[in-house]
Kinemage of the C-alpha trace (Angstrom):
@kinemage 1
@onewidth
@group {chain A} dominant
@subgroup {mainchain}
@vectorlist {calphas} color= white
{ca unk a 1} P -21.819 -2.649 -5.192
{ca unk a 2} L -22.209 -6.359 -5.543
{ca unk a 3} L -20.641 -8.649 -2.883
{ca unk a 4} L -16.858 -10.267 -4.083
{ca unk a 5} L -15.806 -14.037 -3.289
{ca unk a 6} L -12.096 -11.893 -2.499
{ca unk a 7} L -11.270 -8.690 -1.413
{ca unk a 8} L -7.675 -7.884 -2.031
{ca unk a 9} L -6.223 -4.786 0.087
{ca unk a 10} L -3.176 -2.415 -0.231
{ca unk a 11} L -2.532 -1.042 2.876
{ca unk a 12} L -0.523 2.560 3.058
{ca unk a 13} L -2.889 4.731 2.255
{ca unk a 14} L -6.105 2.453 2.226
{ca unk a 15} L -5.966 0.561 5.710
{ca unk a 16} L -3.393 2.888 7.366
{ca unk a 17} L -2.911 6.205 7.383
{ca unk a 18} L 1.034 6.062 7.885
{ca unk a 19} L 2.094 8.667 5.949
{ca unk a 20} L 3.472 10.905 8.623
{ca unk a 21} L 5.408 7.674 10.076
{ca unk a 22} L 6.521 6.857 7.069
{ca unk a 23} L 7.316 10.531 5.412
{ca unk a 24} L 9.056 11.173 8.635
{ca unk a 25} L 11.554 7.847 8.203
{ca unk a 26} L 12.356 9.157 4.789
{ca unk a 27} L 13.246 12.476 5.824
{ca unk a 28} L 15.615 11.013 8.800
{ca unk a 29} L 17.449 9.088 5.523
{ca unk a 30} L 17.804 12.105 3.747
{ca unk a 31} L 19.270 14.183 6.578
{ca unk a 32} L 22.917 14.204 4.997
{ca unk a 33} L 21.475 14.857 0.992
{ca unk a 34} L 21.403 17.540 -0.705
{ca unk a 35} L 17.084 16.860 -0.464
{ca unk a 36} L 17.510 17.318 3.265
{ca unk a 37} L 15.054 19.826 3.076
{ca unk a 38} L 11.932 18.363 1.701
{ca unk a 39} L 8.490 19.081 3.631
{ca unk a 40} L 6.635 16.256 4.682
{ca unk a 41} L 3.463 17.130 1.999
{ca unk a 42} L 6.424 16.688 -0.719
{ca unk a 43} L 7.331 12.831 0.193
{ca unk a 44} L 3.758 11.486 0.382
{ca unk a 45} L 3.255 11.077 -3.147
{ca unk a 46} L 5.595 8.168 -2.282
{ca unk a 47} L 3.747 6.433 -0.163
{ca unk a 48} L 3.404 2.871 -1.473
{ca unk a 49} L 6.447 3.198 -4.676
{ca unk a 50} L 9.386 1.198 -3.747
{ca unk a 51} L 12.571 3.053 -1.648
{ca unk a 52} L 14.588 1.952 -4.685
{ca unk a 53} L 12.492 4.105 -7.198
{ca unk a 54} L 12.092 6.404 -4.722
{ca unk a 55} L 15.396 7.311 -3.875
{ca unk a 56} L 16.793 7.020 -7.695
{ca unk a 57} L 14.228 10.040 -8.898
{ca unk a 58} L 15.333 12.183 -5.772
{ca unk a 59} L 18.957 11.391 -6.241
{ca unk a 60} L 19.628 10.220 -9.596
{ca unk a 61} L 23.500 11.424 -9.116
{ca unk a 62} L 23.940 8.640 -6.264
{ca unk a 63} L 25.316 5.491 -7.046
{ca unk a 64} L 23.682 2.346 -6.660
{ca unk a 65} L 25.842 1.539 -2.788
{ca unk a 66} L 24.071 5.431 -1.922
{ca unk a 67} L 21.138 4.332 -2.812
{ca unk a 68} L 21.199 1.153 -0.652
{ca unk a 69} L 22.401 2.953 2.504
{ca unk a 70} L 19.695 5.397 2.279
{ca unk a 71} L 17.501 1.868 2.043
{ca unk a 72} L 19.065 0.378 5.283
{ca unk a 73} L 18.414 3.764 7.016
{ca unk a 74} L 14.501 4.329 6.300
{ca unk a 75} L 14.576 0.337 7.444
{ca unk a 76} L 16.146 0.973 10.587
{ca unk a 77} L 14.514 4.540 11.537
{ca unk a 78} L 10.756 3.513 10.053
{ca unk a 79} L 10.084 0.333 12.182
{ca unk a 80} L 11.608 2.043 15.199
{ca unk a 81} L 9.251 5.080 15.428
{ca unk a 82} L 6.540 2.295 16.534
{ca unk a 83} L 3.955 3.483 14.453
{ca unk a 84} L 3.381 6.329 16.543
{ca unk a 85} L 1.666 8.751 14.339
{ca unk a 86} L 0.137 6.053 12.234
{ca unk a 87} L -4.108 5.477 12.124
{ca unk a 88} L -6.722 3.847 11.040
{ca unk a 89} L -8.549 5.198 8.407
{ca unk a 90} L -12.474 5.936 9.585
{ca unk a 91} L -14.471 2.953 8.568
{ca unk a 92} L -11.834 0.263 7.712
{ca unk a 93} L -12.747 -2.119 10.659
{ca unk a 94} L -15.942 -1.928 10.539
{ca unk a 95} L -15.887 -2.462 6.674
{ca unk a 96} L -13.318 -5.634 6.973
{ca unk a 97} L -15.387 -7.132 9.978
{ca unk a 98} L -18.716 -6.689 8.223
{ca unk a 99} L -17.524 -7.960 4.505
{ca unk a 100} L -18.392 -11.480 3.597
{ca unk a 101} L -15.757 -13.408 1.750
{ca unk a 102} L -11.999 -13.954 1.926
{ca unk a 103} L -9.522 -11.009 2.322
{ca unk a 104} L -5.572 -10.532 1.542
{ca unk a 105} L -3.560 -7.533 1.199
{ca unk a 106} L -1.390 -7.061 -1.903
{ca unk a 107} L 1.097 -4.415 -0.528
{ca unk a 108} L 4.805 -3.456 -1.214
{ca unk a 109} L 5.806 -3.796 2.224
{ca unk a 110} L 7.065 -7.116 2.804
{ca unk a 111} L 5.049 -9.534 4.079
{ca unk a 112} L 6.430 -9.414 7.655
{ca unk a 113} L 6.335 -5.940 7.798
{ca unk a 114} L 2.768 -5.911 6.607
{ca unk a 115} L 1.829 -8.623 9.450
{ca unk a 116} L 3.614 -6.845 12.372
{ca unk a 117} L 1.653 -3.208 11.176
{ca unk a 118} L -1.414 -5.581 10.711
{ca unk a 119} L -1.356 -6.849 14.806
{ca unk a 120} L -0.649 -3.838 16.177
{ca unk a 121} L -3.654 -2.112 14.668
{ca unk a 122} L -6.181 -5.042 15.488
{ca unk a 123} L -7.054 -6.029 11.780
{ca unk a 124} L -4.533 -8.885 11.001
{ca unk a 125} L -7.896 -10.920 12.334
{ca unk a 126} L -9.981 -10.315 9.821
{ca unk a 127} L -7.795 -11.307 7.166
{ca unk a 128} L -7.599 -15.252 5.862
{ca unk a 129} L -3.875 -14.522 3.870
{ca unk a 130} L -1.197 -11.389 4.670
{ca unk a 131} L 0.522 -10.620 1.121
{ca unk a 132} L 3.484 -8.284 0.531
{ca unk a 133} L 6.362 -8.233 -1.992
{ca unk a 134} L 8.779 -10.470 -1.375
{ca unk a 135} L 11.334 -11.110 -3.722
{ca unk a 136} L 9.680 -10.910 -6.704
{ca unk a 137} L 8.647 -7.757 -8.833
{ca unk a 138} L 6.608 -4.233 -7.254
{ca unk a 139} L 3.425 -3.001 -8.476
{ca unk a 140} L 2.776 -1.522 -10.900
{ca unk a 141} L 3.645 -5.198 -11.962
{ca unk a 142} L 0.987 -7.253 -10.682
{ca unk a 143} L 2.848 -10.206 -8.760
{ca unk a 144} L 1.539 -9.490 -5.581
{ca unk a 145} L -1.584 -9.606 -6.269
{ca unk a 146} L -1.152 -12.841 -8.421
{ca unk a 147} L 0.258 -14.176 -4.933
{ca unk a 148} L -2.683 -13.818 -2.910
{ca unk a 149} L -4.565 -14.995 -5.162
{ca unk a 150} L -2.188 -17.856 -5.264
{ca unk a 151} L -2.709 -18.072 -1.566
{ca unk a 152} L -6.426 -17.888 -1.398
{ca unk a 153} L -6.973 -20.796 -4.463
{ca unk a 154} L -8.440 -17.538 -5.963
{ca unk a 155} L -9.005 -16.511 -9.525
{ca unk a 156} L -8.944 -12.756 -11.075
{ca unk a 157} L -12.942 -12.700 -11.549
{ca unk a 158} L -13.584 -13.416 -8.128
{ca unk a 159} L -11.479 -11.091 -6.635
{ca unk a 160} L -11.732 -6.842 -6.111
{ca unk a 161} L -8.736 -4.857 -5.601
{ca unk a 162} L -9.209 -1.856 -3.512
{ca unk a 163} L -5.991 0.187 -3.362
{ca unk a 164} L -5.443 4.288 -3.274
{ca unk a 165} L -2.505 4.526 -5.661
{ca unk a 166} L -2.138 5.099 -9.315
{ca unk a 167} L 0.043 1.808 -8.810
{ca unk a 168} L -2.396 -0.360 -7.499
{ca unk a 169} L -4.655 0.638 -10.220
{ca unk a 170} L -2.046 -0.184 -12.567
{ca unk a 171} L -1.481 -3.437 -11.003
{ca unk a 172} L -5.181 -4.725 -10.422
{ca unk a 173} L -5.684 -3.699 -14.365
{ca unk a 174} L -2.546 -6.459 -14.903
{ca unk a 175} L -3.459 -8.394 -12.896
{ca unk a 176} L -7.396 -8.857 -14.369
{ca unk a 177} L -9.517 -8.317 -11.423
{ca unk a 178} L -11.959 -5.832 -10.468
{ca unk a 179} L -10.506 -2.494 -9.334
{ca unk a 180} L -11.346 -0.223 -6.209
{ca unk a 181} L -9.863 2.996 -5.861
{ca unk a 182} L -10.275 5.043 -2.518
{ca unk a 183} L -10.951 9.162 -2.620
{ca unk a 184} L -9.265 9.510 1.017
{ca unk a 185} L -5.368 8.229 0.698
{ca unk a 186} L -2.598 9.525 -0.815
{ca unk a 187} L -2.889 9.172 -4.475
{ca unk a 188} L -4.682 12.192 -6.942
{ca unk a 189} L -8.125 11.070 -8.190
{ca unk a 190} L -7.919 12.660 -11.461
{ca unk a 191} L -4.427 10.349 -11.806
{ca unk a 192} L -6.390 7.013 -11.004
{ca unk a 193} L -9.269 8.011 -13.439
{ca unk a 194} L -7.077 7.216 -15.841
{ca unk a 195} L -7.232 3.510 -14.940
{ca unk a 196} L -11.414 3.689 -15.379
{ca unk a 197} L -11.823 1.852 -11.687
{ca unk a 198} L -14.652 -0.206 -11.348
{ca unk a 199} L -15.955 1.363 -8.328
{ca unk a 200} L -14.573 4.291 -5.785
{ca unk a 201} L -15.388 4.838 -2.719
{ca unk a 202} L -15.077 7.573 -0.302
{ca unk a 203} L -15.094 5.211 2.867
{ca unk a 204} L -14.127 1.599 2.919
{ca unk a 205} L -18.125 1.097 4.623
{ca unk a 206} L -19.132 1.534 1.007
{ca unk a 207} L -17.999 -2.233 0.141
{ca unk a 208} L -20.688 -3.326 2.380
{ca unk a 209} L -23.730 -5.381 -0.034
């Protein structure tokens, strides 16, 4: 794989593996709806989508104030479980510490909540630019990415995407840069073959020139 000016990173499911955190936060919203009893292995296909599309295809019935609440309750329960369960995945430092150029993350957490997850772990250091959605439209649409480029003085040919979901194939393809999708996370490889990635890997060390 040839070496890239800019690597651009989602990080659920491609740094972090945070689904049990995060699956677990969902199901603690959910306690008091009729999907109170959803497993654990049926949430983590939505790792990475935004709560609000999230919680409209599980509850379409609720109203727009229901859907909110259940919002301000993953919000409240996912940031106070500390991360517990979370991990990094085998090979991500030692890929980001060894890879020339500059780095960003394009993620749909916000960009605070992507720093704070980013310091605990130890890898907020190897990054020049933290990016998350803030304000502005999710992937698929491609607006975070577009920011960090923004950020980095960037422009879509320098830059590879690496990301696990079929949403962060969908948004690097928008977006116009080169697109990395990742056999280990959360998202089925037969759905991002659909994008044609540029590359996969099977462990982020495979970046490495």
């Amino acid at each position: 794989m040839p070496p890239f000016p800019v690597y651009i990173f989602d990080v659920d499911g491609t740094l972090l593996d945070s689904a049990e955190d995060i699956c677990a936060a969902i199901l603690d919203a959910l306690a008091a709806t009729p999907c109170r009893s959803l497993r654990m292995a049926d949430l983590k296909r939505y790792v990475g989508v935004h709560l609000l599309d999230m919680f409209r295809e599980l509850l379409p019935d609720y109203t727009d104030a229901q859907h909110e609440e259940l919002i301000r309750c993953y919000r409240t329960v996912y940031p106070a479980r500390g991360h517990q369960a979370t991990r990094v995945y085998p090979g991500v430092r030692e890929a980001l510490e060894a890879l020339g150029g500059r780095k960003s993350t394009a993620t749909t957490k916000a960009s605070t909540a992507a720093q704070a997850i980013l310091e605990q772990f130890g890898l907020v250091r190897y990054f020049d630019h933290v990016q998350g959605t803030d304000g502005f439209p999710y992937k698929p649409a491609p607006d975070v990415i577009h920011a960090a480029l923004k950020a980095l003085g960037a422009r879509p040919d320098d830059c590879l995407y690496v990301g696990d979901s079929p949403a962060d194939m969908d948004a690097g393809r928008r977006a116009g840069v080169k697109i990395c999708a990742v056999r280990y996370g959360y998202g089925d490889p037969e759905e991002l073959a659909r994008w044609q990635p540029d590359y996969w890997v099977s462990d982020l060390r495979e970046l490495i020139s």
